[in-house]
NUBADREN-885407 format. One line per 8 residues: number of its first residue (from 1); their letters; for each residue z, y negated, x negated of C-alpha. Coordinates in steps of 0.05 Angstrom, whole numbers, plus 32768, in hexadecimal, padded with zeros to 4 digits. Example, Ala and Ser with C-alpha at 12.3 -4.5 7.8 and 13.67 -1.06 7.14 Angstrom:
1	AS	809C,805A,7F0A; 808F,8015,7EEF $
//
This chain:
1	XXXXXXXX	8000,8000,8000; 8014,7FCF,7FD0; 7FCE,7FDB,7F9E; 7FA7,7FD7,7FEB; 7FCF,7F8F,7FF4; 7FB9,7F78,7FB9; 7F6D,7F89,7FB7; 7F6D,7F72,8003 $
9	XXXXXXXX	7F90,7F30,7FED; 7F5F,7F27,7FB1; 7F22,7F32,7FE0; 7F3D,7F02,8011; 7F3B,7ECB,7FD6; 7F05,7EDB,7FB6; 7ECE,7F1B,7FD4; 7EA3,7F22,7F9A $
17	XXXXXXXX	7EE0,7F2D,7F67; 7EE9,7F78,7F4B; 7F2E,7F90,7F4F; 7F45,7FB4,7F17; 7F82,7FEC,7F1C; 7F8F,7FEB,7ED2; 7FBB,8020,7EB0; 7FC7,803B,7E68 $
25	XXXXXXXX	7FB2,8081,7E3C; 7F63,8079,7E4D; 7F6B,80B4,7E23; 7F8D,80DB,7E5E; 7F6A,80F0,7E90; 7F9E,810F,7EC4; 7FC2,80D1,7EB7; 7F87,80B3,7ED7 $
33	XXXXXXXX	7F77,80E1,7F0B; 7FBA,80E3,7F27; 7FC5,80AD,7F34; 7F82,8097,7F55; 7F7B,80DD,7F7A; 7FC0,80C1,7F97; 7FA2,8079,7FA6; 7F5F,8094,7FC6 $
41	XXXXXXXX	7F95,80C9,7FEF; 7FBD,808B,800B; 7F7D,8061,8016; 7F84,8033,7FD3; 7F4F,8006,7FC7; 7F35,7FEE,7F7D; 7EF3,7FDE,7F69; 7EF3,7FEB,7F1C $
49	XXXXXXXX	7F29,801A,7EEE; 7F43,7FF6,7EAE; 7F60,801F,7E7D; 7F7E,800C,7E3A; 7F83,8031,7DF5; 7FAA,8022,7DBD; 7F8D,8058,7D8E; 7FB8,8062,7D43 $
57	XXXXXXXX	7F94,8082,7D02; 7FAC,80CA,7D17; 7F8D,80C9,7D5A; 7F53,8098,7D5F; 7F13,80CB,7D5B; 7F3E,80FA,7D94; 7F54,80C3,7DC0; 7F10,809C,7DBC $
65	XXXXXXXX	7EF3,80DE,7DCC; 7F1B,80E7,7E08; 7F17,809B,7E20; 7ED3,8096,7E28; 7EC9,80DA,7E40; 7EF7,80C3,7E7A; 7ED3,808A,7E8D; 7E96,80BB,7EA1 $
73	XXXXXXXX	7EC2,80E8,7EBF; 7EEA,80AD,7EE9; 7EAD,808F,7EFA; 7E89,80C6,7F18; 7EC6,80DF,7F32; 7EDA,809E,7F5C; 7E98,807B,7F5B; 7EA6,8041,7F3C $
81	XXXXXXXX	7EA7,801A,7EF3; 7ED7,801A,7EBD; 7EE7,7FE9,7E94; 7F11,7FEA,7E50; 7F49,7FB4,7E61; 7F6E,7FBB,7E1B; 7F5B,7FE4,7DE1; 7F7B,7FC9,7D99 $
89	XXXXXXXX	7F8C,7FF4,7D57; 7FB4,7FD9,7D1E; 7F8E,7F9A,7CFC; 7F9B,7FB3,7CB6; 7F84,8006,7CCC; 7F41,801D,7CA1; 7F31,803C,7CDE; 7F2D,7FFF,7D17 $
97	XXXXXXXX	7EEE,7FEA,7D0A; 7ECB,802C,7D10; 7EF4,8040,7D4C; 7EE0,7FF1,7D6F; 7E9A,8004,7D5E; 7E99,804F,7D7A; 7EBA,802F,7DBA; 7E8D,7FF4,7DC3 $
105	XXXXXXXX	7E54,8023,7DB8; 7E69,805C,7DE9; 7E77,8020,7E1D; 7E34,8009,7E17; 7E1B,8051,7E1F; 7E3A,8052,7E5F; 7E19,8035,7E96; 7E5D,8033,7EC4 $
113	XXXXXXXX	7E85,8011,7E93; 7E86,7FC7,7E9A; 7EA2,7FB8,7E50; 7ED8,7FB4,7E1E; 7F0D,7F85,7E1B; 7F33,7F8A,7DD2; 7F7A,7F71,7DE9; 7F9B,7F34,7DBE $
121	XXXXXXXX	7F6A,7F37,7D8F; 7F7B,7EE9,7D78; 7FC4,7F08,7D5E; 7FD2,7F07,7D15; 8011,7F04,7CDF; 8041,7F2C,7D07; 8040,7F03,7D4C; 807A,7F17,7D6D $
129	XXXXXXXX	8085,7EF8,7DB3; 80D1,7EEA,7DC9; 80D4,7F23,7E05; 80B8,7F5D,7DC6; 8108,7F53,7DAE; 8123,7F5B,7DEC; 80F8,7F99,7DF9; 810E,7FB2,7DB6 $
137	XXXXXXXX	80CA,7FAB,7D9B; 80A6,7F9E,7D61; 8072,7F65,7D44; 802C,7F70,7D67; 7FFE,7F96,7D30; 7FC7,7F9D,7D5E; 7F9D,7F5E,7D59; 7F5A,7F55,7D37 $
145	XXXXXXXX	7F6B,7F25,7D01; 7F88,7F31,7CC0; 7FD1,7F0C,7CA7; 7FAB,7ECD,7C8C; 7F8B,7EC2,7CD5; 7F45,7EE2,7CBB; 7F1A,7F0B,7CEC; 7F11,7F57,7CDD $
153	XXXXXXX	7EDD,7F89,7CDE; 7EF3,7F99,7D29; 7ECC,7F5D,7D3B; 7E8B,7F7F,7D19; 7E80,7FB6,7D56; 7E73,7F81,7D86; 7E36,7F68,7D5E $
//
């Protein structure tokens, strides 16, 4: 009811917009399907899927694998588009740029995924908002610059 409200309350505003249910682990897939087999079941309305990854060096070929083998399988599944909402890897990891490029690539490769959003890419030297202490949490690693403010490779896939 309350993801029906919304979309209803978005249309009312503005018809033409896409509403997005956005969740994490575009890597997992019955993360994904259970919880939209249970929005379709109740009569939950989106238009598009985000997902986010946040890929590390251990587990970037696997969980790139999986992500964009997902968005086929969502797609087709609940006939609609997917979009990547938030994918970022550690600025100073050897292997971000290759993983933006593989993702950027497979997106394009995909005609039901409407793009690729790389989330806080403008972050550098340790940016650490105020709530990240409360939450216990460290500085964010995950933008696309280096310490000195300098843009990395990352930015090379979406040439």
């Amino acid at each position: 009811a309350y993801i029906t409200a919304g979309y209803d309350a978005v249309k009312a505003v503005y018809p033409q917009a896409k509403v997005i249910v956005h969740i994490d682990e575009g890597n997992n897939l019955g993360r994904y399907t259970w919880i939209f087999d249970e929005l379709k079941n109740h009569g939950g309305k989106w238009d598009v899927i985000g997902m986010s990854l946040y890929p590390e060096d251990s587990n970037w070929t696997e969980l790139t694998d999986n992500c964009l083998a997902n968005i086929k399988t969502l797609s087709d599944k609940y006939n609609c588009d997917v979009v990547i909402s938030e994918i970022g890897m550690n600025w100073d990891s050897d292997q971000a740029a290759p993983m933006m490029k593989k993702m950027v690539d497979g997106c394009k490769a995909i005609s039901t995924c409407e793009g690729i959003f790389y989330w806080e890419p403008e972050v550098y030297n340790d940016w650490k908002p105020a709530n990240y202490t409360t939450l216990g949490w460290g500085a964010y690693q995950k933008g696309a610059f280096d310490k000195s403010g300098k843009p990395t490779a990352v930015f090379d896939a979406f040439k």
